[in-house]
MIDRENDREN-664914 format. One record per residue (C-alpha): residue in three letters; x, y, z; residue number from 1. Coordinates in pm, 1 decimal, always signed. Layout:
BEGIN
+--------+----------+----------+----------+-----+
! residu !       xx !       yy !       zz ! num !
+--------+----------+----------+----------+-----+
!    ala !        X !        Y !        Z ! NUM !
...
+--------+----------+----------+----------+-----+
REM end
This chain:
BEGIN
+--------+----------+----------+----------+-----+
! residu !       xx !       yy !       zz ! num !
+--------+----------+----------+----------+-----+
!    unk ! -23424.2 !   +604.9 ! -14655.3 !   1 !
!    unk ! -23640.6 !   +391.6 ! -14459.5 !   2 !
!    unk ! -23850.4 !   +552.2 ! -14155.4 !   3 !
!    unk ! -23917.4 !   +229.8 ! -13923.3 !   4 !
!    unk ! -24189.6 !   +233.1 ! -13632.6 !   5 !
!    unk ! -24194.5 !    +87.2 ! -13340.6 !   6 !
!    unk ! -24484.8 !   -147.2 ! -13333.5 !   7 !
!    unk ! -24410.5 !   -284.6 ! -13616.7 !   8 !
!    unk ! -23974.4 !   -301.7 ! -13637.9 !   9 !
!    unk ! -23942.0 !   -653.9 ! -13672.0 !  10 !
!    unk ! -24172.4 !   -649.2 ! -13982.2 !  11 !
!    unk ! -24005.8 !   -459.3 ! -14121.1 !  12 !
!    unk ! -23679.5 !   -517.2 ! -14087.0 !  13 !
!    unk ! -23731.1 !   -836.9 ! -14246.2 !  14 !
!    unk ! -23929.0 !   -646.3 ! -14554.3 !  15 !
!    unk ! -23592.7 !   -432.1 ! -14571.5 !  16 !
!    unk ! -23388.9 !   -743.9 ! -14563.2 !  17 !
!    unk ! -23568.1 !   -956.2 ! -14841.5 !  18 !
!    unk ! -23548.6 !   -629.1 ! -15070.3 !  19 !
!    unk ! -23196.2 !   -586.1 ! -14978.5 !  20 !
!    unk ! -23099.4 !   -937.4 ! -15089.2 !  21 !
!    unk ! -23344.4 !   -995.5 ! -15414.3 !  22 !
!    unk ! -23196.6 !   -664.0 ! -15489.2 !  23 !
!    unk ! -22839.7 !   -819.2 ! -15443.2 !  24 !
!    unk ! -22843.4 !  -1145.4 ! -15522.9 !  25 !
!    unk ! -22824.7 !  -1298.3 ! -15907.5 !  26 !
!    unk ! -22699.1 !  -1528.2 ! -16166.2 !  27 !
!    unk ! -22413.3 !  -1489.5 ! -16427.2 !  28 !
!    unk ! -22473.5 !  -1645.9 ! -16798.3 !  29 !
!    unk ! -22211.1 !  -1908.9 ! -16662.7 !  30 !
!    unk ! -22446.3 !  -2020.5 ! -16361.0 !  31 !
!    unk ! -22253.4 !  -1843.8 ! -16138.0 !  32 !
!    unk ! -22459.8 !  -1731.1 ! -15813.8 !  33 !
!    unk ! -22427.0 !  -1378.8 ! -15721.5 !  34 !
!    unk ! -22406.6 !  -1245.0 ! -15368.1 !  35 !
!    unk ! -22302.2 !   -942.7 ! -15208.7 !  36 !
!    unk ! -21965.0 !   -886.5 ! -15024.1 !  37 !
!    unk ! -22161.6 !   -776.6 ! -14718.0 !  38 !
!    unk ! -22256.6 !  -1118.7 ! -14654.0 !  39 !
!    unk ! -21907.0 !  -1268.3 ! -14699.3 !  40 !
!    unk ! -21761.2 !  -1051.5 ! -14457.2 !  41 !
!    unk ! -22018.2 !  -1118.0 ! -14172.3 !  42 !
!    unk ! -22055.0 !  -1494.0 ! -14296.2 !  43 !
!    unk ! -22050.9 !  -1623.1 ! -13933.6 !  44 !
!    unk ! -22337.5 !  -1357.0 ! -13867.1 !  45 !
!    unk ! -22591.4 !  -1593.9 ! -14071.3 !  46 !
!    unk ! -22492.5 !  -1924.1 ! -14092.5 !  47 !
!    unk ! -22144.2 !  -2137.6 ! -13984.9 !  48 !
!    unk ! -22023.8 !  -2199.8 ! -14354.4 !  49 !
!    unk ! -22017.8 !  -2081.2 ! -14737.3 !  50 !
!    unk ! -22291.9 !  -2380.4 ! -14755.6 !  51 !
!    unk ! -22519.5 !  -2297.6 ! -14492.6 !  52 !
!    unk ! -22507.9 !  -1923.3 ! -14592.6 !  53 !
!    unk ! -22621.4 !  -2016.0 ! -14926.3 !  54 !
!    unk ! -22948.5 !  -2208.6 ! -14786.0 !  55 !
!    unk ! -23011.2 !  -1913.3 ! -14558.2 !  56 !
!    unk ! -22980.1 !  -1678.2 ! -14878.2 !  57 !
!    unk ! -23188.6 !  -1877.6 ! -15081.1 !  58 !
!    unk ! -23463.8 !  -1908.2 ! -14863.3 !  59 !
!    unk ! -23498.2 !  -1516.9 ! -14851.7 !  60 !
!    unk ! -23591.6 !  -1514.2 ! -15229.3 !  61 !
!    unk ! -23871.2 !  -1520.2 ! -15358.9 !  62 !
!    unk ! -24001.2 !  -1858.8 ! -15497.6 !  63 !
!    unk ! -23880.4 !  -1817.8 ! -15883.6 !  64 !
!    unk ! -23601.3 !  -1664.8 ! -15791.7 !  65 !
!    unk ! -23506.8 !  -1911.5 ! -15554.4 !  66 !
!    unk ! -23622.0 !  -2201.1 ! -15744.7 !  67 !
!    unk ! -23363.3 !  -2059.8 ! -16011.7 !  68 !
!    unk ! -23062.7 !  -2026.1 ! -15783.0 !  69 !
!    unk ! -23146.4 !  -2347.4 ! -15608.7 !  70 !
!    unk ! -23128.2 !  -2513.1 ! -15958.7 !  71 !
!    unk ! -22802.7 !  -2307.1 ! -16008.8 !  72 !
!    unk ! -22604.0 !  -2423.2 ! -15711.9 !  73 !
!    unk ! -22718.7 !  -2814.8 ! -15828.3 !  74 !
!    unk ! -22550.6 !  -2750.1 ! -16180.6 !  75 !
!    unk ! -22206.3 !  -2755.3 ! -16010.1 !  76 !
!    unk ! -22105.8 !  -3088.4 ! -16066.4 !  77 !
!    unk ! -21755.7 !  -3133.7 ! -15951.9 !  78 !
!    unk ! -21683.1 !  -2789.8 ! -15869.5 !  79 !
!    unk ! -21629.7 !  -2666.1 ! -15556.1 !  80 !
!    unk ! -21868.4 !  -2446.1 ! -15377.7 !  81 !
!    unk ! -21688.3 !  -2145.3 ! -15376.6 !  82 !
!    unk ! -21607.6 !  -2213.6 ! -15730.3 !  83 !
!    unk ! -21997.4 !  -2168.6 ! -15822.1 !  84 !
!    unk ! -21971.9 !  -1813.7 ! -15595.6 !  85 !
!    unk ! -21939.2 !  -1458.5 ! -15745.3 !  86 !
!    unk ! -21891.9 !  -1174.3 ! -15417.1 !  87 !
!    unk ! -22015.2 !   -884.1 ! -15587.3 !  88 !
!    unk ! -21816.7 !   -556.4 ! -15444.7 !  89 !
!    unk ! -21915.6 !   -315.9 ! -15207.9 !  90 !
!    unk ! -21964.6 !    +24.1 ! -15240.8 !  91 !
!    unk ! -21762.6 !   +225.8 ! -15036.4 !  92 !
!    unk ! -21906.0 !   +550.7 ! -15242.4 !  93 !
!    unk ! -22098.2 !   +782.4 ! -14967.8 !  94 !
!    unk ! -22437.0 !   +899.7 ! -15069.3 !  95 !
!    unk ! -22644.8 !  +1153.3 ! -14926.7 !  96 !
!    unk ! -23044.2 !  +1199.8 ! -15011.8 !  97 !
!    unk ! -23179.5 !  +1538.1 ! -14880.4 !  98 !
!    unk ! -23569.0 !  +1581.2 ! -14911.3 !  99 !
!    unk ! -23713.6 !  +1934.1 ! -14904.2 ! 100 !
+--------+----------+----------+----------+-----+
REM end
């Protein structure tokens, strides 16, 4: 669990939102990218298309990461977009953290 202040909530958010997606976002041994479900189902949230959403992902990561995704999305060839696309699940599981 994250504690954020409020002097400094914008920063980070946007720390918790890089580790969120370089936490959630890979590449299959087929060149597939991986991205979470999250960001399917509030697509129009962050960009206006599967293509746009993509960009906006990839310039999250950090720079081997999104050099290697980047070089991943160019391998597709023919293939559609959405074709070149894994949505990994979400987890609906509940968890609870208690500190003492």
């Amino acid at each position: 669990m994250r504690v954020y202040t409020a002097s400094q909530v914008d920063e980070e958010l946007e720390a918790a939102k890089r580790d969120y997606l370089q936490a959630s976002v890979g590449i299959t041994e087929t060149n597939k990218l991986i991205i979470p479900k999250l960001l399917d189902w509030y697509l129009l949230d962050f960009a206006k298309d599967l293509e746009s959403l993509l960009d906006w992902v990839c310039l999250q990561l950090p720079d081997e990461m999104r050099k290697q995704a980047i070089e991943c999305l160019e391998r597709r060839g023919r293939d559609s977009l959405s074709q070149m696309v894994l949505m990994m699940p979400y987890d609906f599981s509940f968890r609870l953290l208690l500190h003492q």
